[in-house]
N, C-alpha and C positions, 0 to 999 in steps of 0.2 A: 504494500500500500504506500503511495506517494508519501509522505510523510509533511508538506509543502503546501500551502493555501493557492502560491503566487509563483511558483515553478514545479519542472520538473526534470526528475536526473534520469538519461538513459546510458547504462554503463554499457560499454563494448569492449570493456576489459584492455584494450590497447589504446582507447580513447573512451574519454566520458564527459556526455554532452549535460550541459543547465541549459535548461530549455525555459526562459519566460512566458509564462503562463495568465496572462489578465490581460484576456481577449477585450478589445479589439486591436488595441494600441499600448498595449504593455506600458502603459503610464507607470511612473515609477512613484509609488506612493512610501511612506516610511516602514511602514511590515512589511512591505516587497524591499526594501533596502534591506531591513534585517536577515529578512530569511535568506537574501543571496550572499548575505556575509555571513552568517553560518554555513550553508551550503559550501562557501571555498575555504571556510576554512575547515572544513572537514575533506572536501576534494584536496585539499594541500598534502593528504597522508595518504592516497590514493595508493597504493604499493605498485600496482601493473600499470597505470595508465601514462601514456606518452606524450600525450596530448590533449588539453581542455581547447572543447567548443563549447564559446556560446550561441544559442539559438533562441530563435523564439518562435512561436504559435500566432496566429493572426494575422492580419493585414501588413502590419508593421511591426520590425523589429524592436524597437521602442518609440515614443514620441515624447521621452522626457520626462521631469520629473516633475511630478503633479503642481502644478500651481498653487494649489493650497497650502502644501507643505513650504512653504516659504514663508507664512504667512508670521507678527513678529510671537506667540507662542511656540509655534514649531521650528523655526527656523534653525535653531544652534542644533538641536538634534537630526535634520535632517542633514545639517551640511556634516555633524562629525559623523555619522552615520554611512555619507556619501564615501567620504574622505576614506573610511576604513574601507569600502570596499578600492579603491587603486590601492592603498595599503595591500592588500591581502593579492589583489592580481599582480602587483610589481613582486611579492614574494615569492610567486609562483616558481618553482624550479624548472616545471618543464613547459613546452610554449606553449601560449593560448592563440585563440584561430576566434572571431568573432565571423561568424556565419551570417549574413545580411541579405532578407528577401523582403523590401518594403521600405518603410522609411526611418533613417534612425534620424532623430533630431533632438537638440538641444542634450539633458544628460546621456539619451539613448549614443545620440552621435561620440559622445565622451567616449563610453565604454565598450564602444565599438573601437575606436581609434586606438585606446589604450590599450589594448590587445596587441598581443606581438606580430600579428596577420591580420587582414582581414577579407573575406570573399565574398562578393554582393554578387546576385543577380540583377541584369541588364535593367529593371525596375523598381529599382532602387535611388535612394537619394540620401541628401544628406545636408545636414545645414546646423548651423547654431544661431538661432532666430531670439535667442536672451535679451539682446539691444534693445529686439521691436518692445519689451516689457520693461525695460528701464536700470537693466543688470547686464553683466556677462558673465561669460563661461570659465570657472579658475581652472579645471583639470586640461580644456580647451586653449587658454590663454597659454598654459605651461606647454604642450604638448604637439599642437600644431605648427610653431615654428620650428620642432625637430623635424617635422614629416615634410612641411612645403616650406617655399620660401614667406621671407619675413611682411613684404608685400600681400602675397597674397594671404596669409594670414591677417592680415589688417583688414583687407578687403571683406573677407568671410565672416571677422568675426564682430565686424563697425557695421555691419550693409544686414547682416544675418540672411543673405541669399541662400537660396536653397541649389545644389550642386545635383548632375545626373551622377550614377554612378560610373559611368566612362571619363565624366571630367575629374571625379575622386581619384581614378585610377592614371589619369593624362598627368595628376601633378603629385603624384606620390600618395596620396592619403589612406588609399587604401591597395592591396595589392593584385586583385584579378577579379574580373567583372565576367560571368559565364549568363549564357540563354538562361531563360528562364526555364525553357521544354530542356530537360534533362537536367534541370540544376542540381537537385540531389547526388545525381551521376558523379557530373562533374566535381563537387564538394566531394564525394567521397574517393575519388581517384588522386584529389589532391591529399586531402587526409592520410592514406596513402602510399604517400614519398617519404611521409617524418613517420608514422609506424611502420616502416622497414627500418628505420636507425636504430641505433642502440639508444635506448634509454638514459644513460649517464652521459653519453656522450652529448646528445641532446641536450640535455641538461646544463655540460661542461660548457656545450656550444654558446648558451644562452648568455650564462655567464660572460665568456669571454667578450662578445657583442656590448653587453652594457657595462664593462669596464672601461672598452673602448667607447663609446657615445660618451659615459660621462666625462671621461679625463684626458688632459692634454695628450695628443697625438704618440710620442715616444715614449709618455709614463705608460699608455695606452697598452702599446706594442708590448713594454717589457711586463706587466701586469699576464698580461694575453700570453706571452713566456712562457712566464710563470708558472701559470695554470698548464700549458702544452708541457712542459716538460716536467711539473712538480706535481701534477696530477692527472694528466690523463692519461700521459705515457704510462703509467703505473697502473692502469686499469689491464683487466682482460679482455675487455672488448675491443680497444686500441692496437692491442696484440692479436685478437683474434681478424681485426681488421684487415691489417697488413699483411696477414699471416696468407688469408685468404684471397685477398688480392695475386699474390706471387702465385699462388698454386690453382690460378686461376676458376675458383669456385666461389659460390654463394656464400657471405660469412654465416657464420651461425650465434647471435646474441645470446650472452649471459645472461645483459644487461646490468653488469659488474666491473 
């Protein structure tokens, strides 16, 4: 039995999907922030899985986060509530994929973006429409100037224009726009490509990635070393990698 009001978790044992659940438009109200922030932090122990998707049910992948909950009673708890879930998805060890079929807008657009991937179908959009209400977007403000340039972040997030999902994809924001007729398909062929990797190394991988994004360029490299040679090399699956390659056959994961 779901356990979940306002989602739902489908495990597939190499990947396990949070599926948003509060049709029509996944409004994000403050119990639906809770329970997704239990939810990952209980997917953070996942032992088998390689991959978090998030997904949603309905029309739209989210359309943000309730207007009400902003309101001056709720507000401090909606926003530390917000806040802990990138908390909890930036901890993630292994990568998250934000699965996008409808429209994500305003916090939806957030948590799609802050994802380490993200794959929209062709009718899909996207925007942060905050402005038009008198606010903006902080996990937005932070995070879209890593993905596009500084411009066009100003653009998107002062104008709150709503974006097709080919234009997300033209200027970096999101990474691969598929038809809608077979989109499943497709989403699940990419899925895919990272549960054939090893799991730690995935992991390793991830790491490495935001030591480089956060820190200057050569502390970067040697951080990214580091890890290459003070831990990964030292794994099984690194060895079973190479190992495999030379003898030219399919590795076989430990996932160790």
């Amino acid at each position: 039995m779901n356990e979940y009001q306002f989602l739902k978790i489908n495990d597939a044992g190499e990947s396990v999907s949070l599926v948003l659940s509060r049709p029509p438009l996944n409004v994000l109200n403050i119990a639906m922030i809770k329970e997704m922030n239990a939810a990952l932090t209980t997917l953070q122990k996942h032992p088998s899985a390689k991959v978090l998707l998030i997904k949603a049910e309905g029309k739209a992948f989210s359309a943000g986060v309730d207007v009400a909950d902003h309101a001056a009673d709720k507000i401090d708890e909606m926003m530390r509530e917000f806040h802990r879930t990138f908390e909890l998805l930036h901890g993630f060890k292994i990568p998250t994929v934000a699965v996008v079929d409808g429209a994500a807008l305003g916090g939806g657009c957030e948590i799609a973006i802050y994802c380490d991937m993200v794959i929209a179908s062709e009718r899909s959009k996207f925007a942060q429409p905050e402005i038009k209400v008198g606010v903006f977007p902080p996990i937005a403000a932070a995070m879209f100037p890593r993905l596009v340039r500084r411009n066009r972040t100003m653009e998107l997030l002062m104008t709150g224009d709503t974006i097709s999902a080919t234009e997300a994809e033209r200027i970096g924001l999101i990474n691969k726009v598929f038809h809608v007729d077979g989109f499943e398909n497709h989403v699940n062929t990419f899925i895919a490509k990272l549960t054939a990797q090893s799991k730690v190394i995935l992991e390793m991988t991830k790491r490495a990635i935001d030591r480089g994004l956060y820190s200057p360029c050569i502390e970067a490299i040697n951080k990214a070393e580091e890890l290459y040679m003070g831990e990964m090399m030292k794994t099984e699956d690194a060895v079973e990698g190479l190992k495999a390659f030379l003898e030219k056959r399919t590795p076989v994961w430990k996932n160790k």
